[in-house]
N, C-alpha and C positions, 0 to 999 in steps of 0.2 A: 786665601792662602795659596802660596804658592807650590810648583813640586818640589824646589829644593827646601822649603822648609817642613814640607810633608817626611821627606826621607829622614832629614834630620832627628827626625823624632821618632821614626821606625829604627833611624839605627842609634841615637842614642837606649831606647826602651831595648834594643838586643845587648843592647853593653850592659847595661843595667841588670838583666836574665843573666849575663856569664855566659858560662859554657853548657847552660841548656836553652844558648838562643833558638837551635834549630829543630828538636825533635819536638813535634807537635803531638807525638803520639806517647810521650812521657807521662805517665802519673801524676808527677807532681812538673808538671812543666809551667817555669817562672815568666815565661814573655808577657802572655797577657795582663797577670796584674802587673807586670813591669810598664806593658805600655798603655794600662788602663791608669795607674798610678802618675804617668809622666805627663797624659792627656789635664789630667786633672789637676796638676800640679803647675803648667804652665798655659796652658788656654783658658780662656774665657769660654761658657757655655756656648756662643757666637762661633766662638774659634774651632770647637770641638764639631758643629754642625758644619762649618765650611772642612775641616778634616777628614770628616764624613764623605764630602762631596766631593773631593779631589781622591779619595781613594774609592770611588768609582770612576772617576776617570783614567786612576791607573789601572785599578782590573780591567778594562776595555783593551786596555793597550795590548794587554794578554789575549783577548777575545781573538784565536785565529784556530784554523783548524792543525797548525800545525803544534802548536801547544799543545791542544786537545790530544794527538796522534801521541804527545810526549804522556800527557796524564794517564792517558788508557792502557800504554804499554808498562808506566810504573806501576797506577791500580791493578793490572789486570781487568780493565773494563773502567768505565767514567762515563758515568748519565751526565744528563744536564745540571743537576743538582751539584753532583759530584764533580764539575768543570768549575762551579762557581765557588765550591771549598778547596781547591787543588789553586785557585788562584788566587786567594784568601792567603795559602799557604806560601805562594810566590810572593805577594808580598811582604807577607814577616820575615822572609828570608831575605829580604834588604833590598837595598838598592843595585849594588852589584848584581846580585844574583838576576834577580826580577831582569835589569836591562840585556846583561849575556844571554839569558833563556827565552827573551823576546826575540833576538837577533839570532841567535841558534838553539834552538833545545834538546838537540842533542847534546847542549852541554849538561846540560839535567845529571849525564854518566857520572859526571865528576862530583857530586855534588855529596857529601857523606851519610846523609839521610836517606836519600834515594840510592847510593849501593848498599845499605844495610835493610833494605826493604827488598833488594831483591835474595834478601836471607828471611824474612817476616821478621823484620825487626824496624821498630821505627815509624815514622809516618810524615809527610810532608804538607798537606790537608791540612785548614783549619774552618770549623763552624763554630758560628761566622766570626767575621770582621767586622761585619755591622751592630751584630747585638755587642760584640766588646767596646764598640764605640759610643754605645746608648749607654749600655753600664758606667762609662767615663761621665757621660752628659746627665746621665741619673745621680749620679753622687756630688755633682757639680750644682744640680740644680736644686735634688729634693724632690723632682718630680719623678713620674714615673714611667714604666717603658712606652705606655700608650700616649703617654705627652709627646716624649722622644719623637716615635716615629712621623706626630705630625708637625712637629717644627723643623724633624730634617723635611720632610716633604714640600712642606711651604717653603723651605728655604731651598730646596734644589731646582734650577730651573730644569722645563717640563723638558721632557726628550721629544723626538718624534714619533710617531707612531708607525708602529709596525706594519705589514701590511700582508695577507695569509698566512698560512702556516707551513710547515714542513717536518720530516722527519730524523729526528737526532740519535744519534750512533744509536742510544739505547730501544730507538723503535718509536720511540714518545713522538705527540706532535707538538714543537714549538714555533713561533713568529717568525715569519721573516719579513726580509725586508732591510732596504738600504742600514736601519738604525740595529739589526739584529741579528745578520749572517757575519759567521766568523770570517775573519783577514785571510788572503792567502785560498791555496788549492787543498779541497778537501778530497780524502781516499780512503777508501775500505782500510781502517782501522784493524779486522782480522786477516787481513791478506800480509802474511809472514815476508812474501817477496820484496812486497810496497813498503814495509818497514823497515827492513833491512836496506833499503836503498834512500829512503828517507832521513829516518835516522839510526845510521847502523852500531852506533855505543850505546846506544838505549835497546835496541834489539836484539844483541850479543849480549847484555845485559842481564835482561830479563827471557831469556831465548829460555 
């Protein structure tokens, strides 16, 4: 599968939600079965595990620390955990969004989810993208989440391996290594000065 037909189906499944494409923090919010129902309605089981696999190679693309610097100042903090559902949440927010936010994230400001979170309202974050994509391939298939996981795994080819560890904003230690340090220059995250010169609409923002 390719990325333009990956988008494709991320933004037709947001047309499909209406105008609860983008609050992920909604109650009844319609994307997922929009775009678990779209998965299933036009891929092949095959199709849905290589979907799978090209929407880890867009969350990578996000993998920088200057995303992250964007995540922690709209969370108010963003573990690792928490960088890996904030960019979950990037991608349902489309293609648009996803490519301007990779290129600046300070456009994050603009974005109407993200200023109505700096009121607590809202949420941009989604857990996960992978289990919604196994629920496509489950109802596709008949099997169940533990077949899922290892047919995506047999089917993705292997990464490289990491190689020691290091420590992430939240103190935690994770991998590093050519396959697992974020893009770009990483900065003290609680340093108010560093942010506001970084990204100063996201730090007037949420200031």
């Amino acid at each position: 599968m390719d990325h333009d037909t990956f988008w494709q189906i991320v933004d037709d499944a947001r047309t499909r939600a209406g105008r609860g494409a983008d609050d992920r923090g909604a109650e009844d919010d319609p994307l997922p079965d929009a775009l678990t129902a779209v998965l299933v309605e036009r891929l092949s089981p095959d199709e849905i595990l290589a979907f799978a696999a090209v929407s880890d190679e867009v969350s990578t693309a996000a993998y920088a620390w200057p995303v992250w610097g964007a995540a922690y100042l709209i969370e108010g903090g963003c573990s690792d955990d928490g960088f890996m559902d904030f960019r979950d949440g990037l991608v349902l927010a489309g293609r648009d969004v996803f490519t301007r936010t990779v290129a600046d994230p300070d456009s994050l400001a603009e974005h109407p989810v993200v200023v109505a979170m700096a009121s607590d309202q809202g949420w941009f974050g989604f857990e996960s993208l992978d289990s919604l994509v196994g629920d496509a391939w489950t109802k596709a298939t008949g099997r169940d989440d533990e077949d899922y996981y290892e047919a995506r795994d047999t089917a993705a080819p292997s990464a490289p391996a990491a190689t020691g560890t290091g420590t992430g904003t939240d103190g935690s230690e994770t991998p590093v290594g050519a396959s697992t340090d974020p893009a770009g220059e990483r900065w003290d995250f609680d340093d108010e000065d560093e942010n506001r010169r970084r990204l100063p609409r996201l730090a007037a923002l949420f200031a």
